[in-house]
N, C-alpha and C positions, 0 to 999 in steps of 0.2 A: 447552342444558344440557350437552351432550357438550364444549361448545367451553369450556364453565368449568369441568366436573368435570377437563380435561385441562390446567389454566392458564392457557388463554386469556383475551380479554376481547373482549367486544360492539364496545367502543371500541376500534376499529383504529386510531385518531390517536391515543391514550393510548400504546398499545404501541409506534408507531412512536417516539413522541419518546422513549420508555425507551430503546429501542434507541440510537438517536441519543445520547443523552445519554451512554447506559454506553460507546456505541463514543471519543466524543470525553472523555471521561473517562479511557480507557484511553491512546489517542494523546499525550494531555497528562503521565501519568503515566509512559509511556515517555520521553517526551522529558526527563523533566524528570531521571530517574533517569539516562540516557545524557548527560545536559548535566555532571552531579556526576562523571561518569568522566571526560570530555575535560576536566575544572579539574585532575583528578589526575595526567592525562597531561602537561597544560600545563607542571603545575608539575617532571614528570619530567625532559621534554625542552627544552630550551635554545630557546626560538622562532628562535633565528638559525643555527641547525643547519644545514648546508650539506645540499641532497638530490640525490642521482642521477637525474637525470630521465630520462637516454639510452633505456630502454629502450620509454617513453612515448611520448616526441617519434621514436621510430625506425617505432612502430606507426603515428601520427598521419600519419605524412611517408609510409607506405606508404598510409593512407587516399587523402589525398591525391594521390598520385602516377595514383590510379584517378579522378579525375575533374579535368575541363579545365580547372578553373581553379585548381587543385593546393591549399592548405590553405585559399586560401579559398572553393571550392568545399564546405569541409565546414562542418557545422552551426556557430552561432553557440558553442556552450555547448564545443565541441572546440578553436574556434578560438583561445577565451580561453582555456581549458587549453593550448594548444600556446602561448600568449604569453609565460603564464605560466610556463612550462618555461624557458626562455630565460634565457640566461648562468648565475649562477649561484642556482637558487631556493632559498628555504629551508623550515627547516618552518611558520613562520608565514605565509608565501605561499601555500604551499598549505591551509593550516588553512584560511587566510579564503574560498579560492575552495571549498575540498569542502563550507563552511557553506551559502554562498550558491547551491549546486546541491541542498546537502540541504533546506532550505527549500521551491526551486522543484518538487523532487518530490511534493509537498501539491497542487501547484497554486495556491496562496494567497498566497504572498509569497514573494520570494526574485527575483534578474534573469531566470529562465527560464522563469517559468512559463504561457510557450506553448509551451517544446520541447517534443519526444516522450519519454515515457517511457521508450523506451528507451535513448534516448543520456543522458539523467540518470543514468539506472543504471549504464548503461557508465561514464560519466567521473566519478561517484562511485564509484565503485570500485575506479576504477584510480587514484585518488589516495588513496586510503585503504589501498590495497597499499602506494601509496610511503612513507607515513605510518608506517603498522605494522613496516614493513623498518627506518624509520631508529631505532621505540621496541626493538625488538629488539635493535637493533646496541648502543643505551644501557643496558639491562638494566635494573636495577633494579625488575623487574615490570612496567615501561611497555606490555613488549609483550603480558601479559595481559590487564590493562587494555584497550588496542585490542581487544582478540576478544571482551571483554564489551560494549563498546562496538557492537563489528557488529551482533551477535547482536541488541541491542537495538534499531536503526536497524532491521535486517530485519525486526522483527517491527512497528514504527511503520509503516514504509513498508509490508508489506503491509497494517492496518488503515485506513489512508487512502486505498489503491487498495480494499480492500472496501466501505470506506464510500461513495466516488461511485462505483462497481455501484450502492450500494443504493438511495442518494439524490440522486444525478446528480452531476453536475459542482460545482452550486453547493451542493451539501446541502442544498436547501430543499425537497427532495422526501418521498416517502414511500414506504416500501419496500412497503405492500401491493399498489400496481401491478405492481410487477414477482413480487412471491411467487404473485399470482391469476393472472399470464401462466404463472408454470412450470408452475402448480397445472393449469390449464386445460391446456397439452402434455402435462405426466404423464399425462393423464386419457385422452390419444388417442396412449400410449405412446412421446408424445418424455421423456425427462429431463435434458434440456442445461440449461435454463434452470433449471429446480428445484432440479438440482445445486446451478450454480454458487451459486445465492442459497443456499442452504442451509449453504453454506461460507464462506462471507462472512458469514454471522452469529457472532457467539461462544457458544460451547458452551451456556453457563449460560442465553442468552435462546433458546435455537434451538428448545424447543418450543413455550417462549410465545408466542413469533412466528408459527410452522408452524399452531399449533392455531386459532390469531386468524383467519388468512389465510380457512381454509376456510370461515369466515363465508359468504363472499362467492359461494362453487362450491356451497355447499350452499341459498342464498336463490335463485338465479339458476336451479337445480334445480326447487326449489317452485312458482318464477314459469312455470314452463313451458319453458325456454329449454334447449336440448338440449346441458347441459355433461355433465353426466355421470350415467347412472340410476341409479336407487337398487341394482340387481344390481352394475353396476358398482362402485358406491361400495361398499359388503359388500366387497366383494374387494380392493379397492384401500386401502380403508381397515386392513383386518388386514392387508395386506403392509406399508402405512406403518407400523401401530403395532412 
């Protein structure tokens, strides 16, 4: 009764795929609004715009220089951005490689997506700097554009790293595993895990979710199993609410 008078639902698989559904809902609706920017930009900037790459290719050749086998020592996803850089690139060169690394950042599709995430973000970034320098240098608003354009990218790319926290790598999972793990450390005063899952939810679902969870800490109570006692629970519970 506590867990429905507060939003919840009995059905923890019900709630997961809501979640699921709103998070890849939202992902889709990012992208699709950040895709209608970059057509606006297309049409600003000249795809055959000549671009500066020096400053790139000077960082990359310094990576390089720090291991034995000099650029090709470095990761696969830097290597082809350093290829790329080469003679005279333009902004359609690099449009097509920062698409094909923004994709691999999902993990789903795109040529990288067994790099590490961080050097995704590295080297989408630093071609999205070069991008943005050349809509600025063109005017006409291009370079606004680009900043709405980020904005929205940052906020896609962090709901798809939230989403495999919640549901692993392939999404086929279900986030009450891991909400019962935080729920259970909270309970023997860690909060690392609860946090993070906590923040990786979107606002709007995050009590529905929270309140469903406890399903699970509060049955396992009943059944005899030493999660948490009901003095404990009184206490912890008015600090939650």
């Amino acid at each position: 009764q506590l867990i429905k008078d507060a939003g919840g639902d009995i059905d923890k698989g019900l709630v997961s795929a809501e979640l699921k559904d709103k998070m890849d809902s939202n992902i889709k609706l990012l992208e699709s609004q950040s895709s209608d920017i970059y057509k606006k930009i297309g049409e600003a900037v000249p795809a055959e715009t000549i671009v500066n790459p020096k400053p790139l290719i000077r960082e990359l050749n310094s990576r390089g220089s720090k291991s034995q086998h000099g650029i090709k020592g470095l990761s696969q996803v830097e290597q082809d951005v350093y290829k790329t850089l080469q003679g005279k690139p333009t902004y359609f060169d690099l449009d097509n490689l920062r698409k094909d690394i923004g994709e691999s950042i999902g993990g789903f599709k795109g040529s990288y997506t067994t790099a590490s995430e961080a050097k995704l973000n590295d080297m989408y970034g630093k071609l999205t700097d070069l991008q943005s320098g050349v809509a600025n240098q063109i005017g006409g608003g291009a370079g606004e554009l680009w900043s709405q354009a980020k904005n929205l990218d940052k906020a896609k790319f962090g709901l798809q790293k939230s989403s495999k926290f919640l549901f692993g790598g392939d999404l086929e999972g279900s986030v009450m595993p891991k909400l019962e793990q935080g729920l259970k450390q909270l309970s023997k005063g860690n909060p690392k895990v609860f946090n993070q899952t906590l923040k990786s939810i979107p606002e709007d679902l995050r009590q529905r979710v929270l309140v469903s969870g406890l399903d699970s800490v509060l049955n396992k109570t009943v059944q005899g199993e030493s999660v948490i006692s009901p003095a404990q629970f009184n206490a912890w519970y008015g600090d939650l609410s």
